[in-house]
Gaussian input, Z-matrix of N, CA and C with variables (Angstrom, degrees):
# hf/3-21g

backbone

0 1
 N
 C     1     B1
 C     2     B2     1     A1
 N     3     B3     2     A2     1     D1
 C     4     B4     3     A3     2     D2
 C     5     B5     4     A4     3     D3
 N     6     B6     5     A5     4     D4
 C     7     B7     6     A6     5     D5
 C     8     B8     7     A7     6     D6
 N     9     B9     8     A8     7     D7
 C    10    B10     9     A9     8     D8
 C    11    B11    10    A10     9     D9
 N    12    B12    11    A11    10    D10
 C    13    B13    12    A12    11    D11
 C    14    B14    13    A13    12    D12
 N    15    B15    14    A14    13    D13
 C    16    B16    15    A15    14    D14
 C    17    B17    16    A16    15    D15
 N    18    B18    17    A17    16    D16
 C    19    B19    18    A18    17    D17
 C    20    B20    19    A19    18    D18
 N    21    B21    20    A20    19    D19
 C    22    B22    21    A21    20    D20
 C    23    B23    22    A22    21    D21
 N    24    B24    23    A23    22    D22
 C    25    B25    24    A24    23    D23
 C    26    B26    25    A25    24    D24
 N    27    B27    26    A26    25    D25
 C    28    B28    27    A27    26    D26
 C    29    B29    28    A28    27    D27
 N    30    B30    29    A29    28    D28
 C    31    B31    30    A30    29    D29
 C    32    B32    31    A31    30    D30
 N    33    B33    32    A32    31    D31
 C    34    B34    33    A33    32    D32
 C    35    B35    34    A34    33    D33
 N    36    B36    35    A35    34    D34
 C    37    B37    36    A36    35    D35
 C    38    B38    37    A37    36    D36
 N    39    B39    38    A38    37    D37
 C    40    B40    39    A39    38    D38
 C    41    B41    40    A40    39    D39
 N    42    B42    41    A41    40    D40
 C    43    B43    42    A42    41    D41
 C    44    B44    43    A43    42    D42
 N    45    B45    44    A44    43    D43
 C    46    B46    45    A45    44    D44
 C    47    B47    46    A46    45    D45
 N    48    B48    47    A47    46    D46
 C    49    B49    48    A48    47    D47
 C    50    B50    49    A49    48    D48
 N    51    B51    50    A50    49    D49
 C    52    B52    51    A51    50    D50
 C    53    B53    52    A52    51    D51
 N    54    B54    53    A53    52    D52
 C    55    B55    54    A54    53    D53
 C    56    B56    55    A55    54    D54
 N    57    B57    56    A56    55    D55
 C    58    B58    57    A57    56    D56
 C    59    B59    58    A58    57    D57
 N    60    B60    59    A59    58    D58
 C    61    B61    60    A60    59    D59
 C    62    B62    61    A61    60    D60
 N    63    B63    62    A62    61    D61
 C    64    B64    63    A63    62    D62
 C    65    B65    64    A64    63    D63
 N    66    B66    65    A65    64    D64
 C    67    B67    66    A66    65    D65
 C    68    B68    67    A67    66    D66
 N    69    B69    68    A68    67    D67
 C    70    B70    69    A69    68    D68
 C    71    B71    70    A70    69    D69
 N    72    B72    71    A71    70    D70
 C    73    B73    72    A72    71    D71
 C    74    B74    73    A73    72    D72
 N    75    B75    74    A74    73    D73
 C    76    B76    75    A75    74    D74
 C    77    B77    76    A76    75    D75
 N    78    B78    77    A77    76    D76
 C    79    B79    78    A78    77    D77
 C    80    B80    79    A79    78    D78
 N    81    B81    80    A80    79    D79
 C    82    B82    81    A81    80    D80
 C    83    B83    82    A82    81    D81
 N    84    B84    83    A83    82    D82
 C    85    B85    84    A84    83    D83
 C    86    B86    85    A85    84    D84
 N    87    B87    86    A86    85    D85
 C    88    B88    87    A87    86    D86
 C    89    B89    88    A88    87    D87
 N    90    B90    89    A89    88    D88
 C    91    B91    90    A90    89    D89
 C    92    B92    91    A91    90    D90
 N    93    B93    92    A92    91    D91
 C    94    B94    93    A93    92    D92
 C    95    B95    94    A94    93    D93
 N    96    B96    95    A95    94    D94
 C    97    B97    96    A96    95    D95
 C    98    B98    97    A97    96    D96
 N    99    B99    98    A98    97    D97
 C   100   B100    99    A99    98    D98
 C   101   B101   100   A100    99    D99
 N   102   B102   101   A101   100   D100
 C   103   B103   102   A102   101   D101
 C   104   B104   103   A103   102   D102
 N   105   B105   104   A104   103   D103
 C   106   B106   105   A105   104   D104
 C   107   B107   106   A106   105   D105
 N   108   B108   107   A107   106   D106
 C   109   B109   108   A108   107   D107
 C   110   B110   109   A109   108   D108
 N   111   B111   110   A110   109   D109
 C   112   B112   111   A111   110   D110
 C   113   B113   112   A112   111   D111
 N   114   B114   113   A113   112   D112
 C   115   B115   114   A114   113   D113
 C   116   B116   115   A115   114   D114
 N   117   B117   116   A116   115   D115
 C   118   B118   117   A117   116   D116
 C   119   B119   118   A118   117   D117
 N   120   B120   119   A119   118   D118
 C   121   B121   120   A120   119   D119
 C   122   B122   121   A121   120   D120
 N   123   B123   122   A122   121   D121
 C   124   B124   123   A123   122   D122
 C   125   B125   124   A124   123   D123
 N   126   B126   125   A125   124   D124
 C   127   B127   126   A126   125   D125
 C   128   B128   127   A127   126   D126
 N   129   B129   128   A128   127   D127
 C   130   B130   129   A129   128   D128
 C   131   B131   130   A130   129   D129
 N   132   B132   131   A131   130   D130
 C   133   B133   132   A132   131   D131
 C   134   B134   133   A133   132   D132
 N   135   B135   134   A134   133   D133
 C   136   B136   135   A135   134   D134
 C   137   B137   136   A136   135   D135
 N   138   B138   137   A137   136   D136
 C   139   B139   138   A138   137   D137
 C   140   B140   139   A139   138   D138
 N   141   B141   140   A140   139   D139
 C   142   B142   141   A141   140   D140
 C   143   B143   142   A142   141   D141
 N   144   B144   143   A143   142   D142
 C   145   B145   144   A144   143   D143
 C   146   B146   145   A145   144   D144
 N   147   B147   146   A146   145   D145
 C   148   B148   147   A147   146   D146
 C   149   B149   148   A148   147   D147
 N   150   B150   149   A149   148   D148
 C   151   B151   150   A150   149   D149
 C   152   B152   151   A151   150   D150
 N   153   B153   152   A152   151   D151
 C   154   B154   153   A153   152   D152
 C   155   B155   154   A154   153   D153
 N   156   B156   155   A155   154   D154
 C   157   B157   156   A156   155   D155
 C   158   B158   157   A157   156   D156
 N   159   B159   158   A158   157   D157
 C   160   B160   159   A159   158   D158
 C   161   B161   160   A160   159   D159
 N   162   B162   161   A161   160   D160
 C   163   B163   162   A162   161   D161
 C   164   B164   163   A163   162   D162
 N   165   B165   164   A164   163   D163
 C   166   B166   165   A165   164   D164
 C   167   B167   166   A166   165   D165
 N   168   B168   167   A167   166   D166
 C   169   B169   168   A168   167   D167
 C   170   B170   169   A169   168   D168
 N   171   B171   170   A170   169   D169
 C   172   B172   171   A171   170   D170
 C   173   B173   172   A172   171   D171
 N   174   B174   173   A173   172   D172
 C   175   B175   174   A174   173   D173
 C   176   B176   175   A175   174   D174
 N   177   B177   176   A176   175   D175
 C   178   B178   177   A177   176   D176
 C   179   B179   178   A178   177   D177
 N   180   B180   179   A179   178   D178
 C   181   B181   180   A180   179   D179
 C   182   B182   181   A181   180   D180
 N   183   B183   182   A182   181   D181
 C   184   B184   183   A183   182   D182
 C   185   B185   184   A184   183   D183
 N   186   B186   185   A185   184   D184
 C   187   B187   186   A186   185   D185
 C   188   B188   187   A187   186   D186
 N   189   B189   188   A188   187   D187
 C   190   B190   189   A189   188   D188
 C   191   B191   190   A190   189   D189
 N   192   B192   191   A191   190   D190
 C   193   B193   192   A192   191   D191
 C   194   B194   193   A193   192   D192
 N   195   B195   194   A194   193   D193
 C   196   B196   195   A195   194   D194
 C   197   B197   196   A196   195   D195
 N   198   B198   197   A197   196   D196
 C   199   B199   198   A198   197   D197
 C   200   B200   199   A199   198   D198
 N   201   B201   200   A200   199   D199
 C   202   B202   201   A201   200   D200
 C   203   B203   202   A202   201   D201
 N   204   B204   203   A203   202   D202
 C   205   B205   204   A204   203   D203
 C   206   B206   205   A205   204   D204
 N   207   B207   206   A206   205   D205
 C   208   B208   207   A207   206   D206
 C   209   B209   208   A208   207   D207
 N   210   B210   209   A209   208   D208
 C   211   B211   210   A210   209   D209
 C   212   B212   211   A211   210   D210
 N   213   B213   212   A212   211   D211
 C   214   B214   213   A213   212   D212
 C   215   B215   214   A214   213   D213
 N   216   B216   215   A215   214   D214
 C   217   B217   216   A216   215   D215
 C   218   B218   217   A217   216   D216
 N   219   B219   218   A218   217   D217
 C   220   B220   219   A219   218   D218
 C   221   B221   220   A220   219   D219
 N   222   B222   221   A221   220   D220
 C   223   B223   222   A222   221   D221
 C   224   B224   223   A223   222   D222
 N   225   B225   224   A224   223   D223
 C   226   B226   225   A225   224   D224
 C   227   B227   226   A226   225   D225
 N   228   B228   227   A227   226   D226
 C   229   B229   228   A228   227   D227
 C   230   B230   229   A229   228   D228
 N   231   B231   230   A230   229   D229
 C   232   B232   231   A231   230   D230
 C   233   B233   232   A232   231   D231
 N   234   B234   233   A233   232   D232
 C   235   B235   234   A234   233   D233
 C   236   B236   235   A235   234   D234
 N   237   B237   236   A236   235   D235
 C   238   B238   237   A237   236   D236
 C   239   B239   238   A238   237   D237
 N   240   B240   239   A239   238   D238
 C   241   B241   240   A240   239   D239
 C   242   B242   241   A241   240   D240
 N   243   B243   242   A242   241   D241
 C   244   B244   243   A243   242   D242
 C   245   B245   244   A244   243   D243
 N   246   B246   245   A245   244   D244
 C   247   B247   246   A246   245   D245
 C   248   B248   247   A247   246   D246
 N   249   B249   248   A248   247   D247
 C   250   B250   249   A249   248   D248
 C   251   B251   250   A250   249   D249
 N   252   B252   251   A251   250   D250
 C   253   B253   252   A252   251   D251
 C   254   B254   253   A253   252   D252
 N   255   B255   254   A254   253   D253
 C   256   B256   255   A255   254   D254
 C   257   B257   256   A256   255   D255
 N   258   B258   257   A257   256   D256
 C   259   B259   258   A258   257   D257
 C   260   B260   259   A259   258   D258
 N   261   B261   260   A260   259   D259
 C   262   B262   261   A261   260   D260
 C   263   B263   262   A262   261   D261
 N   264   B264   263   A263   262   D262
 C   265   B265   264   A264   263   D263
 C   266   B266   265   A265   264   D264
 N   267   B267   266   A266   265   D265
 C   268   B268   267   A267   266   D266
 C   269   B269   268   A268   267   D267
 N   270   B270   269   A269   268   D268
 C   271   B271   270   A270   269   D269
 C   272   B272   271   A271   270   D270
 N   273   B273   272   A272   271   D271
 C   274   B274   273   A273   272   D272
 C   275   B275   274   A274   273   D273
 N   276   B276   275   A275   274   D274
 C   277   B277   276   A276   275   D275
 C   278   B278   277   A277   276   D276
 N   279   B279   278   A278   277   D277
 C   280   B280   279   A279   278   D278
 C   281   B281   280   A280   279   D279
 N   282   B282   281   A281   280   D280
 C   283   B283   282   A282   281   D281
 C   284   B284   283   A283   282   D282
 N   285   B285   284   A284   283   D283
 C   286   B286   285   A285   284   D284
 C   287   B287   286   A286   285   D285
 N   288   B288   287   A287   286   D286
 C   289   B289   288   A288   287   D287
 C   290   B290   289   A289   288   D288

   B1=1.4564
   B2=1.5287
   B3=1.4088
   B4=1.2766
   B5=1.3297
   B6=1.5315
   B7=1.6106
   B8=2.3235
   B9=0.9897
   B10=1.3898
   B11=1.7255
   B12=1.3112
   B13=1.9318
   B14=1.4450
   B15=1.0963
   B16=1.4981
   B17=1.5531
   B18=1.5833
   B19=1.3264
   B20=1.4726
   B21=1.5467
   B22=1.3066
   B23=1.5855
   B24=1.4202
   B25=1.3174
   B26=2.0016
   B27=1.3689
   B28=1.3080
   B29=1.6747
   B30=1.9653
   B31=1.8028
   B32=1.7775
   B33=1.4232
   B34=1.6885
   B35=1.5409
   B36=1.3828
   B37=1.3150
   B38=1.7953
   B39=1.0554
   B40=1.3667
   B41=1.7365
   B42=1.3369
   B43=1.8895
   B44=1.0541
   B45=1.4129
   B46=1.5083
   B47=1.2779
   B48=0.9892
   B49=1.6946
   B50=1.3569
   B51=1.7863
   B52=1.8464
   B53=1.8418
   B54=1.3199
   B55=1.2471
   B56=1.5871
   B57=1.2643
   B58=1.5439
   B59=1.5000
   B60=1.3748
   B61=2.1570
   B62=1.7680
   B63=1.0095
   B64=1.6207
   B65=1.2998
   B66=1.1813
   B67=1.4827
   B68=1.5619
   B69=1.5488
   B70=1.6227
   B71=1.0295
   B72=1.3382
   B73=1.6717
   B74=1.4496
   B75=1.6156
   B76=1.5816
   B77=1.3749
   B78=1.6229
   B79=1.4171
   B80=1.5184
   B81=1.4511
   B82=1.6192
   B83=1.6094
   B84=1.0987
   B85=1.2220
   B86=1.8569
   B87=1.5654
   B88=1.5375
   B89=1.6089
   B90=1.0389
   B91=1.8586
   B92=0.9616
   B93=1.5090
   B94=1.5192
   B95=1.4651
   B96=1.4341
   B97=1.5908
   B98=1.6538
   B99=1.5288
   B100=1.8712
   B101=1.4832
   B102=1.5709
   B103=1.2713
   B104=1.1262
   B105=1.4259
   B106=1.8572
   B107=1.3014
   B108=1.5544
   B109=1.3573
   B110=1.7866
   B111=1.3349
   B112=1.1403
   B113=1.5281
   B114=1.3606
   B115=1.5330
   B116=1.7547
   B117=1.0325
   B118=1.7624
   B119=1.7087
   B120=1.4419
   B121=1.1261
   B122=1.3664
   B123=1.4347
   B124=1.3765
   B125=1.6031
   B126=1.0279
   B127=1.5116
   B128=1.7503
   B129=1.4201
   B130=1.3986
   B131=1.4413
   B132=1.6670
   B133=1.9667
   B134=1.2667
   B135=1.6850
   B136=1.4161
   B137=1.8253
   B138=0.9975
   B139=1.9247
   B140=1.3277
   B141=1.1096
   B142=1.7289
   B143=1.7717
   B144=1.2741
   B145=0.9540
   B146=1.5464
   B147=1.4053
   B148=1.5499
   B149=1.7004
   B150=0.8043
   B151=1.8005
   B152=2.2111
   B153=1.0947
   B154=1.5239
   B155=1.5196
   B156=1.2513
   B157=1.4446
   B158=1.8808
   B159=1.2276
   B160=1.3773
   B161=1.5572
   B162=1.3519
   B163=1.2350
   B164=1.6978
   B165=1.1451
   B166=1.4121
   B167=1.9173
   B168=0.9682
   B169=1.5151
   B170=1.5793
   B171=1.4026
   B172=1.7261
   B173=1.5352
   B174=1.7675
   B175=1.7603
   B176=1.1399
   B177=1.5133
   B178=1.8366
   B179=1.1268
   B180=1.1297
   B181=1.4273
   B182=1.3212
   B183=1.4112
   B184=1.2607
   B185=1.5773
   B186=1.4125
   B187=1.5607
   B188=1.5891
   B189=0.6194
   B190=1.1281
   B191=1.9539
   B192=1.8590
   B193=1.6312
   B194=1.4577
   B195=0.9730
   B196=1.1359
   B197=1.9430
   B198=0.8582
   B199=1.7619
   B200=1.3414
   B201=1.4738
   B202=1.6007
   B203=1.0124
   B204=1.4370
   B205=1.6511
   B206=1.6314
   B207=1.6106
   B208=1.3561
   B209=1.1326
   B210=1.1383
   B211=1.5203
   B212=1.8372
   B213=1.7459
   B214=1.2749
   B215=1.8008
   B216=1.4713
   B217=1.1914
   B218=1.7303
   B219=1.4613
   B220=0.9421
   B221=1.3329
   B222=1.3980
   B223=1.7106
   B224=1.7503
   B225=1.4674
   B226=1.6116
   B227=1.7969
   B228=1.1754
   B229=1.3855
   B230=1.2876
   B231=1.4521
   B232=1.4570
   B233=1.3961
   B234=1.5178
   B235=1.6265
   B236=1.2211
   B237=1.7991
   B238=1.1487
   B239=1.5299
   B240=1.5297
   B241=1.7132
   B242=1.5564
   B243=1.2328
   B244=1.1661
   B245=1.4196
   B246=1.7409
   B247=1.1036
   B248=1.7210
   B249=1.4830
   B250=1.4062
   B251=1.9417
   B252=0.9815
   B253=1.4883
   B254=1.6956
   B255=1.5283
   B256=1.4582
   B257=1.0103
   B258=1.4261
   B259=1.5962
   B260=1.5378
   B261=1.1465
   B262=1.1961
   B263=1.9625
   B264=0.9242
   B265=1.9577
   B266=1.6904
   B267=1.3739
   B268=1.7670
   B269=1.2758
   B270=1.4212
   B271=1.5113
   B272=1.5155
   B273=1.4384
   B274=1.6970
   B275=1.4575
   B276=1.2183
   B277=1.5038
   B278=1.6169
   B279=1.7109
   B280=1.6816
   B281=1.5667
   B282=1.1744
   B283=1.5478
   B284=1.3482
   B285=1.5911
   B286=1.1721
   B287=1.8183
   B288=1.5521
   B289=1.2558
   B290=1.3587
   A1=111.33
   A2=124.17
   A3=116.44
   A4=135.80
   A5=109.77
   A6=108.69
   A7=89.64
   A8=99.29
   A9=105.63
   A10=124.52
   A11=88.11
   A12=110.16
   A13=130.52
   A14=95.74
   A15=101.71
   A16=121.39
   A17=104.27
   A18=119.76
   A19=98.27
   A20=113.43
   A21=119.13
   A22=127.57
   A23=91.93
   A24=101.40
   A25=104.14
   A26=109.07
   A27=102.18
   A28=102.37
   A29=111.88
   A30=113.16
   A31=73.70
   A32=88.42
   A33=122.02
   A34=108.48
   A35=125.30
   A36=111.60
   A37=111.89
   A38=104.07
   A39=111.59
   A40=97.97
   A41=126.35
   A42=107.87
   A43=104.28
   A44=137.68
   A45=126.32
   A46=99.80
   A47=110.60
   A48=117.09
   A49=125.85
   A50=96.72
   A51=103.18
   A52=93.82
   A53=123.99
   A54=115.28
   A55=95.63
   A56=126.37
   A57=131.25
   A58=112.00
   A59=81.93
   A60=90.49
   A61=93.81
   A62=146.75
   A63=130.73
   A64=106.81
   A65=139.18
   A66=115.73
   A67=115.17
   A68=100.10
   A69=101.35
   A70=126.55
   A71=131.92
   A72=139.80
   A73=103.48
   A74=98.48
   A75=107.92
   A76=129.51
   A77=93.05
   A78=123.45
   A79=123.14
   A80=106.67
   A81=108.97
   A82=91.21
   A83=140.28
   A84=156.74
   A85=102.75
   A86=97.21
   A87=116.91
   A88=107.94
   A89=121.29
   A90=130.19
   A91=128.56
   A92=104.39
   A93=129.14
   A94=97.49
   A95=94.36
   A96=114.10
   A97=113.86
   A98=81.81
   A99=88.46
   A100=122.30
   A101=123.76
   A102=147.12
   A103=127.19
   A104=124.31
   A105=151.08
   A106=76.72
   A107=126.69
   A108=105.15
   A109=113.66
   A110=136.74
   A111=150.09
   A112=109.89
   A113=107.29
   A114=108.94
   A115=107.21
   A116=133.78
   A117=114.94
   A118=115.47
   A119=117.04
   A120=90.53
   A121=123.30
   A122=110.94
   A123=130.99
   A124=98.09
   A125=123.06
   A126=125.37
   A127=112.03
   A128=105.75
   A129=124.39
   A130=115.99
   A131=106.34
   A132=104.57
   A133=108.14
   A134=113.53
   A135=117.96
   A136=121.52
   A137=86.54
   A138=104.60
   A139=96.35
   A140=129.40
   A141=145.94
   A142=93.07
   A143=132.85
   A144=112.63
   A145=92.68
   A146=113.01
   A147=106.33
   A148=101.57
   A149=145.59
   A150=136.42
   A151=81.44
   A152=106.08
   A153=93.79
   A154=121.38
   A155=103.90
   A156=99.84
   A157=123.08
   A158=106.17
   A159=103.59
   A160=124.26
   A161=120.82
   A162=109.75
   A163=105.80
   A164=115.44
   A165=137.53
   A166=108.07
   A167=120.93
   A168=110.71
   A169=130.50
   A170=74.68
   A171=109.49
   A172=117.61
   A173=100.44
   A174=107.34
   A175=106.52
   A176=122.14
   A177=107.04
   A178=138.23
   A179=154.03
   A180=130.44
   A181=104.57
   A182=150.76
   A183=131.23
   A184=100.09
   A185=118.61
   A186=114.55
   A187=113.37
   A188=126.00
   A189=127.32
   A190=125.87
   A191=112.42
   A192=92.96
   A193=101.79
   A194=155.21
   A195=158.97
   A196=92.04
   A197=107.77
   A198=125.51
   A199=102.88
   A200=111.59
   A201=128.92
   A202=79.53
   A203=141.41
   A204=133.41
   A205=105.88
   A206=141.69
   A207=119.25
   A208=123.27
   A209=133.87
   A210=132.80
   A211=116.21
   A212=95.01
   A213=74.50
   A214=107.68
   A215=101.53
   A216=104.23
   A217=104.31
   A218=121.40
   A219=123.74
   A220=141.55
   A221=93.25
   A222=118.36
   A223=108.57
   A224=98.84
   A225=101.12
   A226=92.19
   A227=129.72
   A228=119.05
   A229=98.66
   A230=149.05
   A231=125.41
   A232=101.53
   A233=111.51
   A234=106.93
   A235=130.93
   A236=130.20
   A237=102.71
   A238=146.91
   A239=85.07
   A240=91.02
   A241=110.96
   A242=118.70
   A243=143.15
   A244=127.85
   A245=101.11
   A246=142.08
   A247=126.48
   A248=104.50
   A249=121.32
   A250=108.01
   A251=113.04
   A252=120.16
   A253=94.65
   A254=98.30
   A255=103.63
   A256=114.34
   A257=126.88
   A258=132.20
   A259=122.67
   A260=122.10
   A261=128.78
   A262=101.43
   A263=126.06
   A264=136.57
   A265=104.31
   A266=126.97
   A267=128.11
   A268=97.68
   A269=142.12
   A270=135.20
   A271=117.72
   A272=105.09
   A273=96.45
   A274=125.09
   A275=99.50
   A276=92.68
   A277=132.45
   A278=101.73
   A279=96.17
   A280=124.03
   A281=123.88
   A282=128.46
   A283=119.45
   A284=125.54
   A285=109.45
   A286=121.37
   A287=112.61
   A288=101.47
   A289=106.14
   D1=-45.55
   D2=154.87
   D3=-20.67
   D4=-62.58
   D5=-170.47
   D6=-59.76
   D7=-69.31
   D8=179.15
   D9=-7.79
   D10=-36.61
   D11=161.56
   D12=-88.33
   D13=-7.82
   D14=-167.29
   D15=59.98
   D16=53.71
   D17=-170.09
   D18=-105.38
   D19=127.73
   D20=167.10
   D21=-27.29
   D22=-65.77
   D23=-173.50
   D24=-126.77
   D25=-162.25
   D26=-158.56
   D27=-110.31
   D28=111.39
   D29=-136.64
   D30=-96.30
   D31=177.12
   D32=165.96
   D33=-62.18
   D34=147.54
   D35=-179.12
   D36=-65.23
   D37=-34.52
   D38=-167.88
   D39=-60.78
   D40=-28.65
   D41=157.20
   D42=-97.12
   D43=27.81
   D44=152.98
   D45=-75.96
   D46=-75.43
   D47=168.09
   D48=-8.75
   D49=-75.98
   D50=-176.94
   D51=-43.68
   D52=-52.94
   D53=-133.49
   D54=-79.67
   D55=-6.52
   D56=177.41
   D57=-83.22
   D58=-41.84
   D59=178.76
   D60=-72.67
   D61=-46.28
   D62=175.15
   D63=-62.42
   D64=-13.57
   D65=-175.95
   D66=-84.55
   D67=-18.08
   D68=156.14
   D69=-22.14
   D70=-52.09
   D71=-166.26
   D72=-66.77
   D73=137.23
   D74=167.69
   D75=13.38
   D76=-81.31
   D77=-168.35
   D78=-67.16
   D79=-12.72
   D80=-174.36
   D81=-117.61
   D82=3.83
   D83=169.07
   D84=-13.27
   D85=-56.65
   D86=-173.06
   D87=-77.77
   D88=-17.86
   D89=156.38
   D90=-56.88
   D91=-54.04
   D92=175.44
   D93=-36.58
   D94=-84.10
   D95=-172.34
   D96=-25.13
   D97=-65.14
   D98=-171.17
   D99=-69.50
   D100=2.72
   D101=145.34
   D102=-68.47
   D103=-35.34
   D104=165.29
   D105=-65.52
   D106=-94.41
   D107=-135.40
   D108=-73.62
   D109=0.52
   D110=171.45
   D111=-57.74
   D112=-64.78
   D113=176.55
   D114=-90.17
   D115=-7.46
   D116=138.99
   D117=-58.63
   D118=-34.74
   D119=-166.54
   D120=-84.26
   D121=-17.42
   D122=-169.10
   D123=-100.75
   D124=1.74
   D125=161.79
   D126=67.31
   D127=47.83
   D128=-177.83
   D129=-117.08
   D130=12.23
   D131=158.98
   D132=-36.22
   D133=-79.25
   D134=-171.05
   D135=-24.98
   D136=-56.70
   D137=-168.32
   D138=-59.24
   D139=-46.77
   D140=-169.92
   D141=-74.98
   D142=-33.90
   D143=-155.03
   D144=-98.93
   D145=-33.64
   D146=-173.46
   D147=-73.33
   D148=-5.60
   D149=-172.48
   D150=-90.97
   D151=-42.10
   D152=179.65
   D153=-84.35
   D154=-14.68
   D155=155.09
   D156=-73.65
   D157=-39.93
   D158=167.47
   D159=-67.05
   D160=-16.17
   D161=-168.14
   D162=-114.34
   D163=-16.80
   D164=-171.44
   D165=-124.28
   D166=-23.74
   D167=-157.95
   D168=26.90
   D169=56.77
   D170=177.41
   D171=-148.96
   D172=116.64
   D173=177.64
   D174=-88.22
   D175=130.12
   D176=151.82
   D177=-43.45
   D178=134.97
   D179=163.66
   D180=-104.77
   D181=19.70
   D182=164.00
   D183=-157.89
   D184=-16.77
   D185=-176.09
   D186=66.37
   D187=39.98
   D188=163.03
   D189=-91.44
   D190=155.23
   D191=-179.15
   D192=-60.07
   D193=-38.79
   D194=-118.23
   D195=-91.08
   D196=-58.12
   D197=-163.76
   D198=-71.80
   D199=-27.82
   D200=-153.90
   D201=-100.71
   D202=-63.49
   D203=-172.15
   D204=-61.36
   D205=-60.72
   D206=146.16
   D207=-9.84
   D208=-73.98
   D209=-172.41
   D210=-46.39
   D211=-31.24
   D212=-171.99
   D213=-110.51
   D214=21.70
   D215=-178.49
   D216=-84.25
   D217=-46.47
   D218=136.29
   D219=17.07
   D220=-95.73
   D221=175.94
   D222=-48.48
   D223=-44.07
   D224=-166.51
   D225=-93.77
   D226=10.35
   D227=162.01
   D228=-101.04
   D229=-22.13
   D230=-165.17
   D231=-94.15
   D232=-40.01
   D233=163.91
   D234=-66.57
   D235=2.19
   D236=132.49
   D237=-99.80
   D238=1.78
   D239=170.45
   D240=-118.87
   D241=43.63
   D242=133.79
   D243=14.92
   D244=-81.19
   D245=177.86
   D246=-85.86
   D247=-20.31
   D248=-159.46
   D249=-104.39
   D250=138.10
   D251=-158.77
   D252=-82.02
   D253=100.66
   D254=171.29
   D255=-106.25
   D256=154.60
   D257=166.89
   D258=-41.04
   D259=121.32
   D260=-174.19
   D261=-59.42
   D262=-52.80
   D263=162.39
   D264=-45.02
   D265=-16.43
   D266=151.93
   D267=-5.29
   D268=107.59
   D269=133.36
   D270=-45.82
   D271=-34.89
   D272=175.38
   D273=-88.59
   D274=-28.54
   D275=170.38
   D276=-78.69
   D277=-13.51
   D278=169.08
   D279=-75.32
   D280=167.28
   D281=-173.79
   D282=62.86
   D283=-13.34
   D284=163.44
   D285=-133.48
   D286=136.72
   D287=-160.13
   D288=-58.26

């Protein structure tokens, strides 16, 4: 998955990750893609999906920016209400730690 990033050398999953959740933006739009279709073709959903199940307890189901930007809309909503007494019925706060 490294080379796939254009990672020097061969990173921890946890910056495999970060560096997949940044390609979201606009501009890497065409990365994204050619990263989607890399691990469809080589048949590495699964593997991709379990490192995000462990770190997120959240599977993709299609990989897409769209799902990938969800995911991290998410993430940056539970960390800021963190601390703050939310409704247990939260749509945003279920499925991801």
């Amino acid at each position: 998955m490294s080379a796939f990033l254009d990672l020097s050398k061969i990173e921890e999953w946890e910056v495999i990750i970060g560096k997949i959740l940044s390609y979201t933006v606009p501009e890497k739009e065409k990365d994204f893609v050619k990263i989607r279709n890399k691990v469809q073709t080589l048949d590495l959903t699964d593997v991709l999906n379990n490192k995000f199940d462990h770190f997120f307890k959240y599977r993709l189901k299609e990989f897409t920016i769209s799902e990938v930007t969800e995911l991290i809309r998410r993430l940056k909503y539970n960390a800021i209400t963190r601390n703050f007494n939310v409704k247990a019925d939260d749509p945003d706060r279920k499925s991801v730690v």
